[in-house]
MIBAZA-225839 format. One record per residue (C-alpha): residue in three letters; x, y, z. Coordinates in nm, 3 decimals. Layout:
% MIBAZA-225839
+-----+---------+---------+---------+
! res !      c1 !      c2 !      c3 !
+-----+---------+---------+---------+
! ALA !       X !       Y !       Z !
...
+-----+---------+---------+---------+
//
This chain:
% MIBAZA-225839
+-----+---------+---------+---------+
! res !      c1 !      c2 !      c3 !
+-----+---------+---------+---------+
! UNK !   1.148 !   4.508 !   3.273 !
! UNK !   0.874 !   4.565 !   3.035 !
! UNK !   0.947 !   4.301 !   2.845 !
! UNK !   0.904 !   4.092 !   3.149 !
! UNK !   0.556 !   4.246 !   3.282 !
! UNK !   0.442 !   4.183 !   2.907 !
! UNK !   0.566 !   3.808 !   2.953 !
! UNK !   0.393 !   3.732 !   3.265 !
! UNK !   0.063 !   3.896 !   3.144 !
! UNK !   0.024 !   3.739 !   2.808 !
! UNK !   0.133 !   3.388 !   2.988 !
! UNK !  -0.150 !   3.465 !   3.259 !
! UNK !  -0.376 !   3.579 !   2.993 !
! UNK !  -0.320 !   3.252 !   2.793 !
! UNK !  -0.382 !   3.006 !   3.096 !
! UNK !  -0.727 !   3.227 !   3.175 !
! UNK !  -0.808 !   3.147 !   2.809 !
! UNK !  -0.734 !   2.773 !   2.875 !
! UNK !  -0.968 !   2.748 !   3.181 !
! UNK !  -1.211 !   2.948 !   2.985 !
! UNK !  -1.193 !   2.688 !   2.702 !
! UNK !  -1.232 !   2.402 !   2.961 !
! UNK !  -1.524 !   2.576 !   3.137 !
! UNK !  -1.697 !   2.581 !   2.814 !
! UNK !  -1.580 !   2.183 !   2.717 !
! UNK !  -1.793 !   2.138 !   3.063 !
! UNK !  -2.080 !   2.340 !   2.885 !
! UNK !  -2.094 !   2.178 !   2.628 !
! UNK !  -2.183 !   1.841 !   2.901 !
! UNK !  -2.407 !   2.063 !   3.106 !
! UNK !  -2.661 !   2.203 !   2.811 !
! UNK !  -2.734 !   1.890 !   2.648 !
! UNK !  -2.777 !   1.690 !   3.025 !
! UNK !  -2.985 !   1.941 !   3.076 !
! UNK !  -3.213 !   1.953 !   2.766 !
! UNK !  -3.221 !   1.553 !   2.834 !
! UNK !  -3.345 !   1.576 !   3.154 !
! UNK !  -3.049 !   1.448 !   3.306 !
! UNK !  -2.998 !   1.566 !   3.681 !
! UNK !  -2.675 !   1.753 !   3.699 !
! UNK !  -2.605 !   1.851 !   4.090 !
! UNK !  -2.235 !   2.009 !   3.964 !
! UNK !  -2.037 !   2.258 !   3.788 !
! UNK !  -1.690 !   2.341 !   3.885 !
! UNK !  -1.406 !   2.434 !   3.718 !
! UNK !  -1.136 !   2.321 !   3.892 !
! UNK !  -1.028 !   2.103 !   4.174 !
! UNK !  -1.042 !   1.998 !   4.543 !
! UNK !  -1.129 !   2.318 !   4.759 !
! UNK !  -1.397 !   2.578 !   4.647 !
! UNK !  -1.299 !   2.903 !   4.642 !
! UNK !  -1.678 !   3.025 !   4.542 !
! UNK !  -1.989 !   2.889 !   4.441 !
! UNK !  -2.379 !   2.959 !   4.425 !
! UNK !  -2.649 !   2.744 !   4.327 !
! UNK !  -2.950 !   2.748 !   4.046 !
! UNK !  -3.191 !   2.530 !   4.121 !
! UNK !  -3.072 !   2.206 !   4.164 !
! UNK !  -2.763 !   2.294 !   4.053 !
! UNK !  -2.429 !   2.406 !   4.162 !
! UNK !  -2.212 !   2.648 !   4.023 !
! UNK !  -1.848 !   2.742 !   4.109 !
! UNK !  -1.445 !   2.748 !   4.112 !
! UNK !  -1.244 !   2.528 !   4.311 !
! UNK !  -0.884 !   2.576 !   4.429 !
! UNK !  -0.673 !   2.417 !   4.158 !
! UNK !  -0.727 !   2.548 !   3.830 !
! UNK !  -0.650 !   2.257 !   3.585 !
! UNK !  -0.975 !   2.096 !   3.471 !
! UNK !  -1.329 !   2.111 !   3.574 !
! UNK !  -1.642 !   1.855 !   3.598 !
! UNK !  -2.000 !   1.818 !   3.550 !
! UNK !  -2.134 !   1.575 !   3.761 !
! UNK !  -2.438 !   1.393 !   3.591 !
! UNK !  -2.632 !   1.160 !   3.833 !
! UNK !  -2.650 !   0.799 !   3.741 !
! UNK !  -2.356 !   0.713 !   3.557 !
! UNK !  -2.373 !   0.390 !   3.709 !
! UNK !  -2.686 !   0.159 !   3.687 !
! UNK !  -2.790 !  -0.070 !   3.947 !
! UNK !  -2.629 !  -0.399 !   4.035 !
! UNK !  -2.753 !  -0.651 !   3.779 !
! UNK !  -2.525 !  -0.978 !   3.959 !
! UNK !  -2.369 !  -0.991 !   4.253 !
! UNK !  -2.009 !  -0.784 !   4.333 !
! UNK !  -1.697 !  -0.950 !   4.201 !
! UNK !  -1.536 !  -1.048 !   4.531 !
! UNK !  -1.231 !  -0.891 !   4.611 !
! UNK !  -1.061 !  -0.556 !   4.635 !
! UNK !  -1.208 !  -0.445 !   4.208 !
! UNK !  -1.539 !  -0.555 !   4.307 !
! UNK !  -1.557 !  -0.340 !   4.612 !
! UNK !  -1.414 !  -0.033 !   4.420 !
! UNK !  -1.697 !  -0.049 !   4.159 !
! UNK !  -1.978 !  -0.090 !   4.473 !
! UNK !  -1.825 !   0.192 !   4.671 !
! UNK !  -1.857 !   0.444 !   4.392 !
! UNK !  -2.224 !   0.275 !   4.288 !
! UNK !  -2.382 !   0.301 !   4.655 !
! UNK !  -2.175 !   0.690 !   4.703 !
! UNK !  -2.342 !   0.795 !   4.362 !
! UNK !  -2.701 !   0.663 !   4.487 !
! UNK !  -2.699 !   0.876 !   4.781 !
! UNK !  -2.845 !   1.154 !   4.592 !
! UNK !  -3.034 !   0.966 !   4.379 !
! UNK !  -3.425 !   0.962 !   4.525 !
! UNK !  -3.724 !   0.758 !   4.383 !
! UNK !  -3.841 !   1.056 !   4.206 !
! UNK !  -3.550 !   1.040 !   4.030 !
! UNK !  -3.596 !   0.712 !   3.891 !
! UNK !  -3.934 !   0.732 !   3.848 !
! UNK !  -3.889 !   1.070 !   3.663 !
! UNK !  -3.614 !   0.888 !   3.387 !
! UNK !  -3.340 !   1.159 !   3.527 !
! UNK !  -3.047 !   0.932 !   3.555 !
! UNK !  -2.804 !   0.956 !   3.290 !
! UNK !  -2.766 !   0.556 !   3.242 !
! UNK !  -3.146 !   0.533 !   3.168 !
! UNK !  -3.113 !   0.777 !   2.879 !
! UNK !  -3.078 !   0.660 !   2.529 !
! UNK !  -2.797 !   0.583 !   2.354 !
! UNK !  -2.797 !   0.882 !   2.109 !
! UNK !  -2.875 !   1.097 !   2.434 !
! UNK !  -2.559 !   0.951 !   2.596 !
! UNK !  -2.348 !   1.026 !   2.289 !
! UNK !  -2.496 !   1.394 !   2.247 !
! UNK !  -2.413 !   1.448 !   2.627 !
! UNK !  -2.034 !   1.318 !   2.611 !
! UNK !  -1.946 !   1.408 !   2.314 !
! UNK !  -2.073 !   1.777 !   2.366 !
! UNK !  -1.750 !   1.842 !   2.573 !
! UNK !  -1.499 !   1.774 !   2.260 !
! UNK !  -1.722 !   1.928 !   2.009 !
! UNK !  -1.725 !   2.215 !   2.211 !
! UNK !  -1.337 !   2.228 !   2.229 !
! UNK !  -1.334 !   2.150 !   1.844 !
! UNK !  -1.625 !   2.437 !   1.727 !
! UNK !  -1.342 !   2.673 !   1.971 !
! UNK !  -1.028 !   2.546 !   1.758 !
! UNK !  -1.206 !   2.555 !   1.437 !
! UNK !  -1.309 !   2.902 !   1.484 !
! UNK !  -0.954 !   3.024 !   1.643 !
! UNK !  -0.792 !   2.855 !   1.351 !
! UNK !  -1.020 !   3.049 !   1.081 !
! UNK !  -0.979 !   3.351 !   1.219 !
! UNK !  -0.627 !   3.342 !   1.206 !
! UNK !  -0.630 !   3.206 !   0.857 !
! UNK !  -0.868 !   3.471 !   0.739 !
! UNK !  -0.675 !   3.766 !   0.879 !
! UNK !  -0.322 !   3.681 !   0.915 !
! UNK !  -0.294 !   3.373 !   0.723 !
! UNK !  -0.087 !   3.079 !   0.700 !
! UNK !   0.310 !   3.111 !   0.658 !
! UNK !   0.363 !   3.070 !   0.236 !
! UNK !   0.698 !   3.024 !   0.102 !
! UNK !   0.971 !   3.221 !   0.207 !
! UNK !   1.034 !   3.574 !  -0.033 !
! UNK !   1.359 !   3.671 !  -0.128 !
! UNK !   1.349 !   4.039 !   0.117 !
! UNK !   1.563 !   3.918 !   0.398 !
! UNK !   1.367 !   4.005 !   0.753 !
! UNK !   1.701 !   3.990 !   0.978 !
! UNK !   2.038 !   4.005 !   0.977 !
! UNK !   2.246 !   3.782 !   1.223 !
! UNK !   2.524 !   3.980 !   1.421 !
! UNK !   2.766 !   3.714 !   1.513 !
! UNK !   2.841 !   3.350 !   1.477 !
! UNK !   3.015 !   3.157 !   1.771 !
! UNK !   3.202 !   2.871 !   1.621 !
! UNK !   3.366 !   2.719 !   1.898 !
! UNK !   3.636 !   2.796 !   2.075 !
! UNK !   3.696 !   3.123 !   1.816 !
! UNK !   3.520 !   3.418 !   1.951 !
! UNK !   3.236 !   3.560 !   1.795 !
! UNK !   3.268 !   3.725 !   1.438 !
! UNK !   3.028 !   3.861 !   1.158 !
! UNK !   2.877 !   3.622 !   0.915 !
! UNK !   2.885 !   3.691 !   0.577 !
! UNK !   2.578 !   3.936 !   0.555 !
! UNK !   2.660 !   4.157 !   0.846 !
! UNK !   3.038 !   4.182 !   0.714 !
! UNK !   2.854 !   4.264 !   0.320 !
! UNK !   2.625 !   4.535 !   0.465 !
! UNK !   2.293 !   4.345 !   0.420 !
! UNK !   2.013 !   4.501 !   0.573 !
! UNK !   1.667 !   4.368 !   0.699 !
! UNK !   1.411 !   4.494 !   0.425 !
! UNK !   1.692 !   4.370 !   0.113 !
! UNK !   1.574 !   4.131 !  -0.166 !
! UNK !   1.843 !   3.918 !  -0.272 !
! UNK !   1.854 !   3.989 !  -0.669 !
! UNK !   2.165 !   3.763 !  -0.739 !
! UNK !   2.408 !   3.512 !  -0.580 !
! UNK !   2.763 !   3.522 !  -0.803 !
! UNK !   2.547 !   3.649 !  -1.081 !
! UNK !   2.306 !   3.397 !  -1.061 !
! UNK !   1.906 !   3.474 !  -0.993 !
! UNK !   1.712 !   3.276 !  -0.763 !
! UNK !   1.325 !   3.263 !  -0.815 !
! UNK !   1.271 !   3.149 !  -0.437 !
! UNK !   1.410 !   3.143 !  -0.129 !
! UNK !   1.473 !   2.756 !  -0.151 !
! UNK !   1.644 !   2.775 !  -0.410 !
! UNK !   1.895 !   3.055 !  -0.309 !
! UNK !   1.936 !   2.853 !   0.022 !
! UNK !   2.041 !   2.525 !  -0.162 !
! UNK !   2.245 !   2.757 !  -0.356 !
! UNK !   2.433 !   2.958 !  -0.057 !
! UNK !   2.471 !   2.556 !   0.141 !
! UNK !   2.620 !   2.419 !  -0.164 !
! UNK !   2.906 !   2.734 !  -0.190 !
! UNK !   3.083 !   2.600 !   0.137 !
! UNK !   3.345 !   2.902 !   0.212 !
! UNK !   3.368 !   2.984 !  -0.139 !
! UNK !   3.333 !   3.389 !  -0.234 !
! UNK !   2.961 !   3.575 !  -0.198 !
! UNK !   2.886 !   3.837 !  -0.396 !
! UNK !   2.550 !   3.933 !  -0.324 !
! UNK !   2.316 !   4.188 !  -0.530 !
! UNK !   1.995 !   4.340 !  -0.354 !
! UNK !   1.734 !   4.560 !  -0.442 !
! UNK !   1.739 !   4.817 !  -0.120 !
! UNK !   1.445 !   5.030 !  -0.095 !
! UNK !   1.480 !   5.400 !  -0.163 !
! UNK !   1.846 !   5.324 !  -0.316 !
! UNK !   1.760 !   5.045 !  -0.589 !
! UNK !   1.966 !   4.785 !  -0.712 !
! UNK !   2.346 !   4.774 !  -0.567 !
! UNK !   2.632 !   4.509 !  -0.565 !
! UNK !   2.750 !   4.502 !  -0.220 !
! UNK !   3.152 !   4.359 !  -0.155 !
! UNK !   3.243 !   4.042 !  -0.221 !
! UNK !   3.277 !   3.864 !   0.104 !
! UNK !   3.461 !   3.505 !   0.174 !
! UNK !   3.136 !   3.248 !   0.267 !
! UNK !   3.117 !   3.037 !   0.625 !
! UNK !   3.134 !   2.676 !   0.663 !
! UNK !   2.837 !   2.526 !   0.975 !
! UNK !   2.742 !   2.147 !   1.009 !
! UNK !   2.379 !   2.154 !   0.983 !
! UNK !   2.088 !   1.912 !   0.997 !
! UNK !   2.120 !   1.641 !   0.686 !
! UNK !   1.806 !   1.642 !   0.539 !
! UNK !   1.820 !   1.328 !   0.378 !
! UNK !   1.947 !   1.183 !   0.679 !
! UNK !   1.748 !   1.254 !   1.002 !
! UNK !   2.018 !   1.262 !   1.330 !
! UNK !   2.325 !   1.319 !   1.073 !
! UNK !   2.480 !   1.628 !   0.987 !
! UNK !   2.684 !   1.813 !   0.647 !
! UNK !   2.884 !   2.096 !   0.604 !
! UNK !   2.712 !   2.338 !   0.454 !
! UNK !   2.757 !   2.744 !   0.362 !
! UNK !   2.581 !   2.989 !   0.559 !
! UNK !   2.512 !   3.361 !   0.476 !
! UNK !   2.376 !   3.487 !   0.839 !
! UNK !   2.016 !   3.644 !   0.758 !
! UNK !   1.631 !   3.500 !   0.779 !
! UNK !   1.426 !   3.524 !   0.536 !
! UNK !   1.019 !   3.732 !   0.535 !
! UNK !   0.819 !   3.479 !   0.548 !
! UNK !   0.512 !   3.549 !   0.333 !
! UNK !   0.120 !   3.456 !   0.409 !
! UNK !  -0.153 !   3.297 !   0.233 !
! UNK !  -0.530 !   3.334 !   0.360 !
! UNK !  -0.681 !   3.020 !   0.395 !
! UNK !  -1.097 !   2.955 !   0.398 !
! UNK !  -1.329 !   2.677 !   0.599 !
! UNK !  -1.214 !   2.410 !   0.392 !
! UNK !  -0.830 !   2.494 !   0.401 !
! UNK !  -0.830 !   2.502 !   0.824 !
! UNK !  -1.061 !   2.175 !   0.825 !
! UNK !  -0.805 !   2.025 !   0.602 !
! UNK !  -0.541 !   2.153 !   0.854 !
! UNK !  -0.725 !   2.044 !   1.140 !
! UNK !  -0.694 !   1.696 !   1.056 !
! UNK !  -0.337 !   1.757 !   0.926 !
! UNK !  -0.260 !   1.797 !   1.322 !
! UNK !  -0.505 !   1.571 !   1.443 !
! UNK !  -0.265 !   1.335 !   1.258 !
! UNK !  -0.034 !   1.427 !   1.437 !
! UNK !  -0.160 !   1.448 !   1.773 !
! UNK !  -0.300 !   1.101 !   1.720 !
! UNK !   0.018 !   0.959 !   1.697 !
! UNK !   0.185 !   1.222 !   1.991 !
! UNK !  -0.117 !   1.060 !   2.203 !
! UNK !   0.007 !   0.707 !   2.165 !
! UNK !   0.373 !   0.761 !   2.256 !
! UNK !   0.257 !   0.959 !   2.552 !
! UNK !   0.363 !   0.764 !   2.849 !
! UNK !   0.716 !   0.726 !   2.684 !
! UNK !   0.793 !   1.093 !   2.610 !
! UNK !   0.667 !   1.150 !   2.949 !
! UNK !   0.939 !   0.923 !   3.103 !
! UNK !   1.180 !   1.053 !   2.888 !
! UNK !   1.044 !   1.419 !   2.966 !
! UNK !   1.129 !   1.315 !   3.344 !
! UNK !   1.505 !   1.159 !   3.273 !
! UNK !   1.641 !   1.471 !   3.082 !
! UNK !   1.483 !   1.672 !   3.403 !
! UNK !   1.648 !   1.486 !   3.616 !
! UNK !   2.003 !   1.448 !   3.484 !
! UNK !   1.971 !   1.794 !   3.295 !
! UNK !   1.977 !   1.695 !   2.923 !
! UNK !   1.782 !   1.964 !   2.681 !
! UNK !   1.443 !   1.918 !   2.635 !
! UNK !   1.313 !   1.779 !   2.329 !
! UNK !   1.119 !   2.092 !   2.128 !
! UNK !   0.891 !   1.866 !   2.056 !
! UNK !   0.812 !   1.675 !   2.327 !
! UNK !   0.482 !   1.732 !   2.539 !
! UNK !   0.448 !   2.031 !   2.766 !
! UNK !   0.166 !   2.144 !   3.044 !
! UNK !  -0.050 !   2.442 !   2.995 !
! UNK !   0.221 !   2.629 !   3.208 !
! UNK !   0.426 !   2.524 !   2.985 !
! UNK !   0.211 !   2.661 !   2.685 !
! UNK !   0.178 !   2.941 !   2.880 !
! UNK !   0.555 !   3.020 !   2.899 !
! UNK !   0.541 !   2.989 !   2.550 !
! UNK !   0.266 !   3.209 !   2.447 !
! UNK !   0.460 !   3.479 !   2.701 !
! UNK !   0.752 !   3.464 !   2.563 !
! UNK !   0.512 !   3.518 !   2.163 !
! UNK !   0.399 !   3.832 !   2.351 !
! UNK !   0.753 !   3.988 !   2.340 !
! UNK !   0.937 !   3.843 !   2.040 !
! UNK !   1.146 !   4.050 !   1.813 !
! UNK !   1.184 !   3.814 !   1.553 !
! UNK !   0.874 !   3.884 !   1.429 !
! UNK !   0.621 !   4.154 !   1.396 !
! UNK !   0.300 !   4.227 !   1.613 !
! UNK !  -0.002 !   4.090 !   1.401 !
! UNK !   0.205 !   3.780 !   1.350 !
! UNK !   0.239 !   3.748 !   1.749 !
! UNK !  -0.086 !   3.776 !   1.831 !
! UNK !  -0.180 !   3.529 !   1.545 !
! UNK !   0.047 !   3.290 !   1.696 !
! UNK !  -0.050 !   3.362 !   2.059 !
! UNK !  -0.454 !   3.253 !   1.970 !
! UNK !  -0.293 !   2.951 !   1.696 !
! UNK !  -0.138 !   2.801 !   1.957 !
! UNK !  -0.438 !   2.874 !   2.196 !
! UNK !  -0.616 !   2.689 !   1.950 !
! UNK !  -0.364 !   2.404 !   1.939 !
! UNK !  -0.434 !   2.336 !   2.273 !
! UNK !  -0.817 !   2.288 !   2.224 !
! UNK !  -0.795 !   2.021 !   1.943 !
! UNK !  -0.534 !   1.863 !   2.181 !
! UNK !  -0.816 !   1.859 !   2.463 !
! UNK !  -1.081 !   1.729 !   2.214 !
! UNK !  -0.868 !   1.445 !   2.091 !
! UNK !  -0.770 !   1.361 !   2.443 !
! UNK !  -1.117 !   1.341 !   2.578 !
! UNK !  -1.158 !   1.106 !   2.328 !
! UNK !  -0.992 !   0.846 !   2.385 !
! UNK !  -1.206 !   0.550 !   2.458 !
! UNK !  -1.089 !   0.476 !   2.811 !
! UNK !  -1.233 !   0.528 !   3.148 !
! UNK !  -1.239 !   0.878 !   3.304 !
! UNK !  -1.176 !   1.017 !   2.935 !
! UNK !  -1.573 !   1.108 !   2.803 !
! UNK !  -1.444 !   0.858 !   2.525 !
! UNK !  -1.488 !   0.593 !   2.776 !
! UNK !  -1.811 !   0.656 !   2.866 !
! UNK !  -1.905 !   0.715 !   2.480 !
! UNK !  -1.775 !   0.374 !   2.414 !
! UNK !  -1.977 !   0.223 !   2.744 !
! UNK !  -2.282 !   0.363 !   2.582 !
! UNK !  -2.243 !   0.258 !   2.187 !
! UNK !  -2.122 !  -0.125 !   2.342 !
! UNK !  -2.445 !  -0.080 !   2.543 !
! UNK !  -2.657 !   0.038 !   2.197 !
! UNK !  -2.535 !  -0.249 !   1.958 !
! UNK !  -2.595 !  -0.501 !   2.238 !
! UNK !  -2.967 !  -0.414 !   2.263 !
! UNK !  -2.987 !  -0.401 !   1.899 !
! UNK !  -2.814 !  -0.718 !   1.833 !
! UNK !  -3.085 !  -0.852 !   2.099 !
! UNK !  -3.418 !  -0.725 !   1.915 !
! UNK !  -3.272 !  -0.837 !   1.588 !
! UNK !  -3.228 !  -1.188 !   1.711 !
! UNK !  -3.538 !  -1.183 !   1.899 !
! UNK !  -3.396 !  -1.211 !   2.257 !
! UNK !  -3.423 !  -1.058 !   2.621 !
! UNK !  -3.262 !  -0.771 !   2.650 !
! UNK !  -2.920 !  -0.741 !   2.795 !
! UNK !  -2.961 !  -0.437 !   3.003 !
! UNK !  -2.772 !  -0.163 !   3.058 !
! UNK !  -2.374 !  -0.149 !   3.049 !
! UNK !  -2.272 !  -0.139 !   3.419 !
! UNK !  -1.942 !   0.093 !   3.377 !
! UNK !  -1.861 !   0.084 !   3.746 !
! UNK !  -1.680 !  -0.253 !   3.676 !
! UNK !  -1.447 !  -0.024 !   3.492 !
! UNK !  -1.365 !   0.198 !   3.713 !
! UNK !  -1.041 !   0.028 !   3.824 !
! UNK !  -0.929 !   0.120 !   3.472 !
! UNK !  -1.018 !   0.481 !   3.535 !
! UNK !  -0.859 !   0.475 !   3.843 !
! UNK !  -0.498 !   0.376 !   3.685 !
! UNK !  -0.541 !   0.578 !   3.340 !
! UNK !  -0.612 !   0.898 !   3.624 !
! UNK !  -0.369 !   0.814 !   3.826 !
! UNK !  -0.117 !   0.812 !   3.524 !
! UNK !  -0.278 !   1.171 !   3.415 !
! UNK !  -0.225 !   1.318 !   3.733 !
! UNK !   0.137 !   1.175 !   3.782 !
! UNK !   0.232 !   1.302 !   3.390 !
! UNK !   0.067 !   1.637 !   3.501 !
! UNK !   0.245 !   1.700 !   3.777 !
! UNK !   0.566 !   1.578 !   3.591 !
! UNK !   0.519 !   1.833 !   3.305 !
! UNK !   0.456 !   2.098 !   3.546 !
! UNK !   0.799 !   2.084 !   3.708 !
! UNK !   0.970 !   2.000 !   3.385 !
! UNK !   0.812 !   2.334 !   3.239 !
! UNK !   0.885 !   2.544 !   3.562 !
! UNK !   1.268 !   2.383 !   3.627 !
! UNK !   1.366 !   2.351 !   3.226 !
! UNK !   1.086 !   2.542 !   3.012 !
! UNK !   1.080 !   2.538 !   2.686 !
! UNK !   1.182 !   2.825 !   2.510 !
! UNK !   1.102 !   2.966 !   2.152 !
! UNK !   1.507 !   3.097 !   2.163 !
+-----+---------+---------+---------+
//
C-alpha cells in the first residue's frame, strides 16, 4: 500500500511539474510582449472553464479547468484586411477570427503601436520564440544537474547489482538460472568465467551468450570473504534479440544477474552535446507522429502490447515517473535522477514541438513573421513599395486541422496510457 501512495504522489508530483514547466513556456511569451509593448489581455494555464483568476492591470491572470496547456493571448496577431475575403467557407474562417480579435482592439491601441503584428520582426521572433527557449533554458538546466550530481550511466562494472530468482521457459515451470542455483549474490564481481578474465562487462556477456548450455564456473570477489570459486553449474539456453539483425532472434547463454551500472559526470558541453543527441531523435519521432499515433490506437483497440517506444501523454509520463518513485531495481539517488531526466525529456519535447513551423505551433507564427521580414527587405533592396504585413489569418484553416489533429492524438494517448500504460516492468 505504500508503494502505491508513493506511486500516485510522485505521478501527481510529476504532472504539477509539467504544468509548472508550461506556465513558465507561457512566461517566457508574456515578459518579452510585455517589454515590447505588446497588449497581452491573458494568462491562463489551462483550458475551457476558469477555476480562478484575478487581474493586473490590463491583464488577466488564472487557471482554467483542464490542465493540459495554457495561452497568452497577445492582441493583434492578425493585421487588417489588405484585399477583399476569399469567398467561401476559408475566407469566412480567417474574417471571423480577424473582426472577434478587433473587438478589443481600440484606436489607442493602434495609435499607441500595441498590436503584436505592427511590431518588428526581431520583436516577433523574441516574443515566440521566448516560449521554447524557456522550455529549453528548463531542460538544459534539469539535464546538468543530473549530470553534475548523479551522472550519466558509464559502462557496465563487473559487481553484479541483482540476481534473477527464476526463469519461466514455457510450458516448464519456473526454475533457478544459473546464478541463483551457483550462490551469486548482488554486491559480487565476476573475477573469472571457466578461468578466463573479463576486463568489462561486454565482454563477459559476449562470453556467457556464446557458452549456450555449456558448464559455468564462476569466480567472484565477495566482500568481507574475498575471492571464492563457487560450483560449477550447467548454463541456460534463451532466444534473444539478434543484434546484427533487428526483428530476428539467436540462441544465446544466459547466467540470470544484472550488472551495476557505473556513472560518469558530465559538464555544459557534455549535456549540450546530449541535448542535440535527443533532439535528433525527437526530430525524427516528430515526423512519424501521426503514424505511431494510429498505430498507438490499433494495438488499443485489438489489445496488442504497446510499443516501449512509441509516444505517450503526460499521464502517461506521469505513470512512468510513479512507477521511478518505487523501483527496486535501482537505488534512490538514481530514481530521483531519473524522475527530473525524464521531467526534463519532456521539456525539450515541448520546445521542439512548439517549433514546428505550422499554424497554432509558435513556429508558425515565427515563420509568418521571418516570411514577412525577408519580404520587406527584398522590397527596399529592389527599391519597391512595400508589401505589408503577412496577414496569418488566411492560415488559420491550417491551424484549425493541425489542432484538431493535436487534440484528437491527445485524447488518444490519454486513453491508451490509462487502458494499456506503459510500464518500466
Amino acid at each position: 500500500m505504500t508503494d502505491v501512495l508513493v506511486a500516485v504522489a510522485a505521478g501527481v508530483g510529476f504532472f504539477a511539474l509539467v504544468m509548472a514547466s508550461i506556465a513558465l513556456h507561457e512566461i517566457g511569451h508574456l515578459v518579452p510582449a510585455k517589454l515590447f509593448g505588446v497588449k497581452v489581455t491573458q494568462y491562463f494555464v489551462g483550458f475551457w472553464k476558469t477555476l480562478w483568476s484575478t487581474r493586473r492591470g490590463e491583464t488577466e491572470y488564472g487557471v482554467k479547468l483542464v490542465p493540459l496547456g495554457g495561452y497568452v493571448r497577445l492582441v493583434g496577431m492578425y493585421p487588417p484586411s489588405q484585399r477583399p475575403p476569399r469567398p467561401g467557407r476559408l475566407g469566412e474562417l480567417a474574417e471571423d477570427a480577424r473582426a472577434a480579435e478587433w473587438e478589443d482592439i481600440t484606436e489607442a491601441d493602434v495609435r499607441g503601436n500595441r498590436l503584436f503584428y505592427q511590431k518588428r520582426t526581431w520583436q516577433k521572433l523574441v516574443i515566440m520564440f521566448g516560449g521554447p527557449f524557456m522550455n529549453l533554458l528548463l531542460a538544459f538546466g534539469i539535464f546538468l544537474g543530473v549530470n553534475l550530481t548523479v551522472g550519466q550511466p558509464g559502462p557496465a562494472s563487473l559487481t553484479v547489482a541483482a540476481v534473477v530468482t527464476c526463469v519461466e521457459p514455457s510450458p516448464a515451470p519456473c526454475v533457478a538460472p544459473p546464478a541463483q542455483a551457483a550462490g551469486v549474490r548482488p554486491g559480487d564481481t565476476v573475477a573469472a568465467l571457466n578461468g578466463v578474465t573479463y576486463a568489462t562487462w561486454a565482454e563477459l556477456s559476449a562470453a556467457l551468450r556464446a557458452n549456450l548450455d555449456g558448464p559455468i564456473r564462476l569466480t567472484v570477489d565477495r566482500p568481507g570473504v574475498g575471492r571464492i570459486d563457487l560450483p560449477e553449474v550447467t548454463g541456460v539456453v534463451r532466444e534473444v534479440a539478434d543484434p546484427a539483425n533487428p526483428g530476428a532472434t539467436v540462441r544465446a547463454g544466459y547466467l540470470g544477474v544484472s550488472a551495476r551500472p557505473t556513472y560518469v559526470k558530465v559538464g555544459p558541453v557534455g549535456t549540450l552535446r546530449d541535448m542535440w543527441t535527443m533532439t535528433s531523435v525527437s526530430v525524427g519521432a516528430l515526423v512519424q507522429f501521426p503514424v505511431t499515433v494510429a498505430k498507438t490506437a490499433y494495438d488499443v483497440v485489438v489489445g496488442n502490447p504497446r510499443d516501449l517506444n512509441g509516444p505517450i501523454s503526460v499521464v502517461g509520463a506521469s505513470v512512468i515517473a510513479g512507477e521511478l518513485a518505487t523501483s527496486d531495481d535501482v537505488t534512490p539517488t538514481f530514481r530521483l535522477a531519473s524522475f527530473f531526466h525524464l521531467l526534463g525529456a519532456v521539456n525539450l519535447f515541448v520546445a521542439i514541438l512548439n517549433l514546428v513551423p505550422l499554424l497554432p505551433f509558435d513556429g508558425g507564427h515565427m515563420a509568418g513573421a521571418l516570411w514577412e521580414g525577408l519580404r520587406r527587405a527584398a522590397a527596399r533592396v529592389l527599391r519597391r513599395p512595400d508589401p505589408g504585413y503577412v496577414d496569418t489569418a488566411k492560415l488559420l484553416p491550417v491551424a484549425y486541422v493541425v489542432g484538431g489533429f493535436l487534440v484528437l492524438a491527445g485524447v488518444v494517448l490519454v486513453l491508451a496510457d490509462v487502458i494499456a500504460p506503459i510500464r518500466l516492468s
